[in-house]
Structure formats: structure tokens, C-alpha cells
C-alpha positions as CSV (number, residue, x, y, z in Angstrom):
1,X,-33.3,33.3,9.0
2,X,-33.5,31.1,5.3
3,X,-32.1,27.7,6.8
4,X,-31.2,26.6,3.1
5,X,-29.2,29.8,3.0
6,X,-27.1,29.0,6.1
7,X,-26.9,25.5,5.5
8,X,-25.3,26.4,2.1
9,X,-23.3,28.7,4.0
10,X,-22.0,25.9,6.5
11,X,-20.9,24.0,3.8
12,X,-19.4,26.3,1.8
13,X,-16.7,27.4,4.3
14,X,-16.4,23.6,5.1
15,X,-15.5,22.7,1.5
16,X,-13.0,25.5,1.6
17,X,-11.5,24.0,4.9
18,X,-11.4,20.7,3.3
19,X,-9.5,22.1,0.4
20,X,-6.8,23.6,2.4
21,X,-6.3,21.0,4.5
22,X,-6.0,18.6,1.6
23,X,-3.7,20.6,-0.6
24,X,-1.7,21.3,2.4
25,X,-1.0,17.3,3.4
26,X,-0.7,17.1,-0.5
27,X,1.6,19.3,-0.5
28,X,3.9,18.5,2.5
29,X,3.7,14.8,1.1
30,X,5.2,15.7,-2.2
31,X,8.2,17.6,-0.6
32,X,8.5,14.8,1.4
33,X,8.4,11.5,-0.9
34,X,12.2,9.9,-1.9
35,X,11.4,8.6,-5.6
36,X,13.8,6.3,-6.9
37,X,14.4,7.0,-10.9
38,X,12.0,4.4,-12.6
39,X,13.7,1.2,-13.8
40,X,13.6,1.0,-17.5
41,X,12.2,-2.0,-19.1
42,X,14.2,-2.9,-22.0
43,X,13.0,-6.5,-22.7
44,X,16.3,-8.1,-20.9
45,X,15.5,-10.3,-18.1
46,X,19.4,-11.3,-17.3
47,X,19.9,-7.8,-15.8
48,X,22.0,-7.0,-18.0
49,X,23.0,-3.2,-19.5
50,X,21.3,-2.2,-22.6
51,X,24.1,-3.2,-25.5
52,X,26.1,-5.8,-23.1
53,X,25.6,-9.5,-23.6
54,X,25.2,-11.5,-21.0
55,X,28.5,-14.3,-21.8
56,X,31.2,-15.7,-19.7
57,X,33.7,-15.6,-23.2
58,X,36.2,-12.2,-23.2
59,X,35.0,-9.6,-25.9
60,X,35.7,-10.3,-29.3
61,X,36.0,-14.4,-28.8
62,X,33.1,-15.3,-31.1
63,X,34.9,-13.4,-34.0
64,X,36.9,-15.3,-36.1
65,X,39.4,-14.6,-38.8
């Protein structure tokens, strides 16, 4: 028997086996994760919404006419 030849054999079917069993816990953990939406970064620090400023005065109080 070539022992190169088996040994090659060996580790053949054991990178298959390694394969499986990785692409099966990968899979599993994919339909298993709970991913929040990703916060957007839109520069404001206050917290605030995109468009709303951040001010204690009702809308419309820094207009004047």
C-alpha cells in the first residue's frame, strides 16, 4: 500500500468533514443571530433626528417679522 496515497486519502475525507461541519455551525448561527438595524451616523452628537434642531424655543420662534 503507497502510504502518501492513503495519507492523502485521510485527509481528504477529513477536509470534507471539516467543511460540513463548519458550514453547518455557520449556517445554524446565521439563522440564529438577532441584528439590530445599524445606527446611522449622521454627524449629530445631541441625538437628535436628522432635520430636527436640538432647542428648548417652540418652532418658528427665531423667525421674525
Amino acid at each position: 500500500m503507497n502510504y502518501s496515497s492513503a495519507a492523502e486519502r485521510v485527509i481528504e475525507a477529513v477536509n470534507r468533514l471539516l467543511i460540513a461541519a463548519m458550514t453547518s455551525a455557520w449556517t445554524s448561527a446565521l439563522s440564529h443571530q438577532h441584528v439590530a438595524p445599524p445606527e446611522v451616523d449622521d454627524g449629530n452628537d445631541d441625538g437628535s433626528p436628522l432635520g430636527v434642531q436640538n432647542s428648548s424655543a417652540p418652532e418658528g420662534a427665531d423667525k421674525q417679522h
